[in-house]
C-alpha positions in Angstrom: 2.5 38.7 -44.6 2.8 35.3 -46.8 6.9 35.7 -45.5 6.6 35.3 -41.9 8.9 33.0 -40.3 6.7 31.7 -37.9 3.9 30.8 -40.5 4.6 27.4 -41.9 2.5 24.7 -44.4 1.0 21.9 -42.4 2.2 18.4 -43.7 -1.0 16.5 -44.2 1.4 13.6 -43.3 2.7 14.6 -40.2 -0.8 15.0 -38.9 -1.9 11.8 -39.6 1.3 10.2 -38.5 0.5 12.5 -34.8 -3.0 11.9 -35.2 -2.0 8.0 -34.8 0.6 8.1 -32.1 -2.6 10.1 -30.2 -4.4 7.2 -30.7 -2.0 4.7 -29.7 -1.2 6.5 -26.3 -5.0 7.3 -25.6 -5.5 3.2 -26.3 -2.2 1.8 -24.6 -3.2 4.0 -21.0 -6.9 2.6 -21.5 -5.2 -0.7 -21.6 -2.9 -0.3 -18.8 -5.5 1.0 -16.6 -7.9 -1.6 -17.0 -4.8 -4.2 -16.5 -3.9 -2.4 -12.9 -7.4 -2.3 -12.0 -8.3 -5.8 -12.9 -4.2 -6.2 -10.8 -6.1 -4.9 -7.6 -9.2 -6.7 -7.7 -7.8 -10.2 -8.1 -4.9 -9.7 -5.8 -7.0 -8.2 -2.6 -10.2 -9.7 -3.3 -9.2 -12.7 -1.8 -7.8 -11.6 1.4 -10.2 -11.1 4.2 -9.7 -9.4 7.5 -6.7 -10.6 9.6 -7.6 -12.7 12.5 -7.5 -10.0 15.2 -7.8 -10.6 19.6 -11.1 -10.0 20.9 -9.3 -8.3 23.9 -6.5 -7.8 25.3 -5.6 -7.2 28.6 -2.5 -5.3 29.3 -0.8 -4.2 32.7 -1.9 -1.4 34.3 -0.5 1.5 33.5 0.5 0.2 29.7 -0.6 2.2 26.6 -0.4 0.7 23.3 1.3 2.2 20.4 1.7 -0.9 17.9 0.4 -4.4 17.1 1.7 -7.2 15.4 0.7 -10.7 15.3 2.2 -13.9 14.2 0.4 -17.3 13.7 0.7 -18.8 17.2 0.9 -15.2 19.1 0.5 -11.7 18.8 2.6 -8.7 20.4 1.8 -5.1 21.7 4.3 -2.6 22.3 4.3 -0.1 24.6 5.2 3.5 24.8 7.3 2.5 27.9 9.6 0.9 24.8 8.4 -2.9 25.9 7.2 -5.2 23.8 4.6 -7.8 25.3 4.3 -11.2 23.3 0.6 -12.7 24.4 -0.3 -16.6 23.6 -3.0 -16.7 20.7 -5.0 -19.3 22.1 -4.6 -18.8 25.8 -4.4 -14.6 25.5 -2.1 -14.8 28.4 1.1 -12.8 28.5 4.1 -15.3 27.2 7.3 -12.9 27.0 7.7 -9.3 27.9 11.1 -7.6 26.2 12.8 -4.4 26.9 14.0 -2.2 23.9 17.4 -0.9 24.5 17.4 2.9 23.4 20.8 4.3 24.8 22.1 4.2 20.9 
């Protein structure tokens, strides 16, 4: 049985030198993850809500399906493919635009 193939002496070496790369890995993705973390908290931290409409009033009939805002006006577009640009200060309706769709 001391002949089988498969049955080979352990290099007291080798495990130490796997034994250290272990080590290093285990301690570099400790690292890494306390670097992304501390990453999230300082970037988002910071940010607060964005500086949403209290209401909007659309025309009748209108249902929302998006919202975007800019800093002097914010836009709501429609499922009847129009886009409706409102005055931030004011909240009345500035621009209404038609998306094309015949592509």
């Amino acid at each position: 049985m001391e002949d089988d193939p498969q049955m080979q002496p352990i290099d007291p070496a080798m495990v130490r030198y796997l034994r250290v790369l272990v080590t290093v890995l285990t301690a570099t993705m400790i690292v890494g993850f306390i670097v992304i973390v501390g990453l999230f908290v300082t970037r988002f931290a910071g940010q607060g809500a964005p500086d949403l409409p209290e209401a909007i009033t659309l025309p009748e009939g209108a249902s929302p399906m998006a919202f975007t805002q800019g800093p002097r006006w914010f836009a709501v577009v429609t499922e009847a493919d129009e886009i409706l640009i409102y005055d931030r200060d004011t909240g009345q309706l500035r621009q209404t635009l038609r998306i094309d769709i015949s592509r």
